[in-house]
C-alpha positions as MATLAB code, in Angstrom:
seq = 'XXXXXXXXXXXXXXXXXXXXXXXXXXXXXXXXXXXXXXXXXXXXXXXXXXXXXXXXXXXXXXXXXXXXXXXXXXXXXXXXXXXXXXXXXXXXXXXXXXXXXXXXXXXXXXXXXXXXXXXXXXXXXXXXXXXXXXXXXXXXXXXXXXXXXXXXXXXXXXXXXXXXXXXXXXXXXXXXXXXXXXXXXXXXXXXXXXXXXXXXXXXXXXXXXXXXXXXXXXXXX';
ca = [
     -11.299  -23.390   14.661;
     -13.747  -23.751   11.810;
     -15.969  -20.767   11.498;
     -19.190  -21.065    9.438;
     -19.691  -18.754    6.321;
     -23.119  -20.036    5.631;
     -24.295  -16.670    4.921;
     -21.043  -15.515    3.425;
     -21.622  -13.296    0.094;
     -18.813  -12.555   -2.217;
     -17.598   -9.015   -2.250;
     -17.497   -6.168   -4.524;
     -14.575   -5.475   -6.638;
     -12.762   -2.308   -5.260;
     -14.282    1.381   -6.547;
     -11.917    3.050   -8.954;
     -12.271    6.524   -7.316;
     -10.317    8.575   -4.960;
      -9.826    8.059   -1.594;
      -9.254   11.745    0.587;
      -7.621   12.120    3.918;
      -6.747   14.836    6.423;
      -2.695   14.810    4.378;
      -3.173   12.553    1.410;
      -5.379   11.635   -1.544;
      -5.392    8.564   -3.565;
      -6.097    9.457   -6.760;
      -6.732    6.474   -9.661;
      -3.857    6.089  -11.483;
      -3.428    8.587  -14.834;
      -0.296    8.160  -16.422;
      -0.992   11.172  -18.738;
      -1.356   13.314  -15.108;
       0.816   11.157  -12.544;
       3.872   10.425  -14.856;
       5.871   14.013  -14.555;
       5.841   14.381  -10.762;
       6.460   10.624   -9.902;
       9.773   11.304  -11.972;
      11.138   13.679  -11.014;
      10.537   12.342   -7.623;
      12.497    8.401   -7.923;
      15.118   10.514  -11.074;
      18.140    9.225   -9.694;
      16.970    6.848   -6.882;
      16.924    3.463   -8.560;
      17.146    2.060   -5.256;
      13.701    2.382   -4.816;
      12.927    0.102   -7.593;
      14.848   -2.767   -5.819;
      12.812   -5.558   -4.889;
       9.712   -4.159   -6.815;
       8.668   -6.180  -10.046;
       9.357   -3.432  -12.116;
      11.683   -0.533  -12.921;
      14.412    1.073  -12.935;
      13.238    3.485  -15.929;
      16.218    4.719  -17.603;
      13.702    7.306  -19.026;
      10.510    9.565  -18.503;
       8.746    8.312  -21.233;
      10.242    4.355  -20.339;
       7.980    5.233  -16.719;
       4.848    6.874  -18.774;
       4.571    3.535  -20.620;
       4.757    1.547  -17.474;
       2.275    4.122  -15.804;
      -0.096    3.295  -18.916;
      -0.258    0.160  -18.848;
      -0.559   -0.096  -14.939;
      -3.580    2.094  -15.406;
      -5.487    0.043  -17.563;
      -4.818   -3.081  -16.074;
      -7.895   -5.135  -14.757;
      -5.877   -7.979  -12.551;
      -4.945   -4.888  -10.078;
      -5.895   -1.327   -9.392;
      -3.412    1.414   -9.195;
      -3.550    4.474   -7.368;
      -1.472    7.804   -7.347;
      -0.242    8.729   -4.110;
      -0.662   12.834   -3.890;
       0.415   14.055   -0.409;
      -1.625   17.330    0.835;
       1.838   19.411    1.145;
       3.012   18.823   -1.896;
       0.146   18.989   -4.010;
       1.413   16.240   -6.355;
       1.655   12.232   -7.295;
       5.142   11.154   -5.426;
       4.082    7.386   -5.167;
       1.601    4.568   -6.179;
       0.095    1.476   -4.285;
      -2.585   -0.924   -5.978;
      -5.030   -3.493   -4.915;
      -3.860   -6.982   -6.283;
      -4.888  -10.526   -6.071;
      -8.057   -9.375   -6.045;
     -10.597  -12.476   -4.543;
     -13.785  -11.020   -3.964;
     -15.663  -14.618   -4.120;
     -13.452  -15.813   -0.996;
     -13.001  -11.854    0.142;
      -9.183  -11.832   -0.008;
      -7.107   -8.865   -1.389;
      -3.511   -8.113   -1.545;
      -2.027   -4.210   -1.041;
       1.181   -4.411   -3.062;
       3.092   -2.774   -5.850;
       4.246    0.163   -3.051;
       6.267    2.336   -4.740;
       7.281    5.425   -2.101;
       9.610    8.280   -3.473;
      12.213    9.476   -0.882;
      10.224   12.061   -0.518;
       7.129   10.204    0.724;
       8.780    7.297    2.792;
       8.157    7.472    6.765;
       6.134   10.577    6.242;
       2.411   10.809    7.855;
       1.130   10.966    3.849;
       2.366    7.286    3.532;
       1.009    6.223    6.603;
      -2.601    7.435    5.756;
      -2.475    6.138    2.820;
      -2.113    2.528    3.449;
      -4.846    3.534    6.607;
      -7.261    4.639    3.707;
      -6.634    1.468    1.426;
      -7.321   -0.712    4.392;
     -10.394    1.051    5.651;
     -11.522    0.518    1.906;
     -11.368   -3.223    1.736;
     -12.776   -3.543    5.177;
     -15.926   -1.372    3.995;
     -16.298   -3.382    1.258;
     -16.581   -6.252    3.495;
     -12.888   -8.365    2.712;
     -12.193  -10.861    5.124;
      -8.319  -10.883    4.670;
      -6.041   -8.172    3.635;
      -2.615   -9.354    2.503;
       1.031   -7.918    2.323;
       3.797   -9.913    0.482;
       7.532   -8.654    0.164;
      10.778   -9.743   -0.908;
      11.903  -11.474    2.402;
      15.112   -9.797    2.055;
      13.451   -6.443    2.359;
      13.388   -5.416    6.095;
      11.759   -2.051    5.816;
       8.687   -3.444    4.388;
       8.692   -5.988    6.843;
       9.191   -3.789    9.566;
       6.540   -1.570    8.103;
       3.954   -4.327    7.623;
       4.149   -4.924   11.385;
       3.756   -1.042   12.092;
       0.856   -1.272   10.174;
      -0.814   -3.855   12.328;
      -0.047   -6.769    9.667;
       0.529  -10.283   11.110;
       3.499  -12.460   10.046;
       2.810  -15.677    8.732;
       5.778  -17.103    7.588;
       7.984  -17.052    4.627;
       7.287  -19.228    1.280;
      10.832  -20.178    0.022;
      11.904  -19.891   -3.505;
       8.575  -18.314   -4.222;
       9.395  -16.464   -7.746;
      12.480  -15.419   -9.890;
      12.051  -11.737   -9.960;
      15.156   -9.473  -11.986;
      16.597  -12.942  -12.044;
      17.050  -13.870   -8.765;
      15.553  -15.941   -6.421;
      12.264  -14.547   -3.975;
      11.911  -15.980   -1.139;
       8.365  -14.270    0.371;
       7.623  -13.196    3.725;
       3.528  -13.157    3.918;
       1.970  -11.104    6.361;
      -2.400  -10.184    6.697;
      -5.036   -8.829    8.774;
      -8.519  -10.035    9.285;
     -11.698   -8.804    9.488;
     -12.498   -9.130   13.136;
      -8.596   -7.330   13.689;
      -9.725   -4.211   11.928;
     -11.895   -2.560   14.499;
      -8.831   -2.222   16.421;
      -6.321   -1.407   14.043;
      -8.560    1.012   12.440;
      -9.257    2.981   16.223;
      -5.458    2.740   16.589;
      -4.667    4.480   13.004;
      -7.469    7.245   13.457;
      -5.379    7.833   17.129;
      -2.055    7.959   15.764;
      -3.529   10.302   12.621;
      -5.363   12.557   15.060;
      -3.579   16.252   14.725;
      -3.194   16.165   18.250;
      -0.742   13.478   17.840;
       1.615   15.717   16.102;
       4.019   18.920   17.329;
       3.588   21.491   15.476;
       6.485   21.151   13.435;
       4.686   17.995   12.135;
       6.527   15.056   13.916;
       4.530   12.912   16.110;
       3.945   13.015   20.014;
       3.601    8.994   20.089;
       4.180    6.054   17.741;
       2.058    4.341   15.584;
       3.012    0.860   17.426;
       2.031    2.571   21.191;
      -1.453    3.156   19.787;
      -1.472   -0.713   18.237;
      -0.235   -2.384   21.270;
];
């Protein structure tokens, strides 16, 4: 089906300044601020630097140049990811493939500590990034991942992300071979996705001890 755009307006770039939640904040990227906490959270868990472009960091200082030049960069936009309980950066996500003239932007570059994966913090946050590019007025949000990597996969479709199929021998990344599975959501999706997020994020959702009374996939379905 062929939609008309004839009124279509490109999009604004997305704002550099925190986004808050009910148990996270994204926080622009600061290296000099970020660095020391994201540490000591992946120290010693190289695995979560497998099928990410970047890392492992045999160093602090090897990460805090990273950080640096991640913050500066103008092709994508970093942010820290500071959950409420602890107070402190323990992750980062950034907008990427940024499109605003066809409104198409990519969330990518997910970095969770073991800390912060499958915790209500990480959830939110990708909820607040969304609601973000919707606002702005995006037409298509993207998520790309290593097709080898089934928790991202698996977590793109939690998220309310629709699979599109997988581009073979898309990149040579740590060299080896990518294939990539592509996954987005649209525009006219978001209303719903967005209702089903704010449900599943609702305290009421969750025991007191913090874990949830229903799933974020009963709420999308």
């Amino acid at each position: 089906m062929t939609l008309s755009l004839s009124d279509w307006n490109p999009v604004s770039l997305p704002h550099r300044e925190p986004m808050f939640g009910r148990t996270v904040t994204l926080a622009p990227l600061e290296a000099a601020q970020h660095t020391d906490s994201i540490w000591q959270a992946v120290k010693d868990h190289d695995e979560v630097w497998q099928y990410l472009f970047d890392g492992s960091y045999a160093s602090q200082t090897e990460l805090a140049r990273d950080l640096a030049e991640k913050q500066v960069a103008t092709d994508r936009l970093f942010f820290a990811i500071i959950p409420a309980a602890a107070g402190q950066a323990l992750g980062y996500a950034s907008f990427m493939r940024i499109d605003p003239a066809h409104g198409v932007i990519e969330v990518g570059n997910i970095m969770l500590s073991p800390s912060l994966q499958r915790t209500t913090a990480a959830t939110e946050a990708m909820y607040l990034m969304a609601r973000h590019v919707f606002d702005l007025g995006y037409r298509r949000y993207e998520w790309k991942c290593n097709a080898e990597n089934q928790p991202s996969r698996r977590a793109a479709e939690r998220l309310g992300f629709t699979y599109e199929g997988i581009f073979r021998q898309h990149m040579v990344i740590k060299g080896r071979n990518r294939d990539t599975a592509w996954f987005s959501m649209l525009d006219s999706e978001w209303p719903a996705r967005k209702t089903a997020f704010e449900a599943w994020l609702d305290p009421a959702n969750f025991n007191a001890d913090g874990t949830q009374r229903q799933s974020l996939s009963t709420f999308q379905s």
